[in-house]
C-alpha angles and dihedrals in degrees: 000000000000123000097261099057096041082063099041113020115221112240082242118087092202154023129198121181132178098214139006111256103257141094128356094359090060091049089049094045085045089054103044091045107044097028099046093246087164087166090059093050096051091045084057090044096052079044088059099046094053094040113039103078108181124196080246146023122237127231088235145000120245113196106205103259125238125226105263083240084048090052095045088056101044095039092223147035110243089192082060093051105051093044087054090059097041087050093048093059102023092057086224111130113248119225114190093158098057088091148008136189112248102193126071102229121194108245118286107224095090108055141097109238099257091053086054086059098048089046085059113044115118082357092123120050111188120229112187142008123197116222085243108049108099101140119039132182119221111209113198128160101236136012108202104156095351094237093128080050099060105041097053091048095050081049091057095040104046081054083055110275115150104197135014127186118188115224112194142164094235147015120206105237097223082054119164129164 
C-alpha cells in the first residue's frame, strides 16, 4: 500500500484492474465512454471477466451509479454495461438499483484528489441491501484517485456490508487513494 493509505485505509479491501491507465487502454476507455463506443465497453467487460481473477468471489456485482441528469446526457452508464457482461459470463447477479447517487457532481476528470473527495461526499445513498450479500464487487470503468471507491464503499458498509472489492477497467499508475 501507498503512503497515504497506509495512513488512512480506504473503506475497499481490494482492487483488481485489467490495465494500468495509460496508453492505449485510457484512449480506449476516452473513446467508449464519451463516443458511445458501446461495442468497445462490452468487449472490456468480457476482458475483465476472463481476466480478473479475485481471492474471492462476491455474492453480487454493483456498477457505480450515474446521476439520473448524468444519465440523460451520456445515454448510457458504462459502469452498467460492463457489469452486465461480467455477470453474463461470471454467473454473479448484477444490482444496479441498490443504490443511486443522489447528488449531480460535476465530472471528475478535472479535479485534484481532494476536490474529488469533497465532490463526493453524501453523493450515493444506498437503497437496499440483500441478507447475503456480504461481499460485493463495485465495477466501475476507471480508478484515478479512488474517491469514487471509497465513498461508495463507506456508503455499503455503513448499510452492513462486510467486504467491497472494487473491479475496474483501469488504474491510474500514479494511484493513490
Amino acid at each position: 500500500p501507498c503512503g497515504r493509505c497506509q495512513k488512512k485505509h480506504p473503506h475497499f479491501t481490494h482492487t483488481y484492474a485489467l490495465f494500468s491507465y495509460t496508453y492505449p487502454a485510457n484512449q480506449l476507455l476516452l473513446s467508449a465512454k464519451f463516443h458511445r463506443h458501446l461495442a468497445m465497453i462490452r468487449f472490456l467487460g468480457k476482458l475483465m471477466a476472463q481476466h480478473l481473477h479475485a481471492e474471492e468471489l462476491p455474492a453480487v456485482l454493483i456498477p457505480v451509479p450515474l446521476h439520473p441528469r448524468r444519465l440523460r446526457q451520456r445515454g448510457y452508464n458504462q459502469s452498467v454495461e460492463l457489469a452486465k457482461v461480467i455477470s453474463t459470463i461470471t454467473h454473479i447477479p448484477l444490482d444496479y438499483n441498490a443504490c443511486k447517487r443522489i447528488k449531480n457532481t460535476p465530472q471528475q476528470t478535472q479535479l485534484s484528489a481532494k476536490q474529488r473527495q469533497l465532490n463526493l461526499q453524501n453523493a450515493f445513498q444506498v437503497q437496499y441491501v440483500k441478507p447475503d450479500w456480504q461481499h460485493i464487487a463495485l465495477i466501475d470503468d476507471v480508478m484515478t484517485t479512488g474517491s469514487t471507491a471509497d465513498e461508495l464503499a463507506r456508503v455499503f458498509l455503513q448499510a452492513g456490508i462486510r467486504r467491497v472489492d472494487v473491479w475496474c477497467t483501469a488504474r491510474a499508475v500514479d494511484f493513490h487513494y
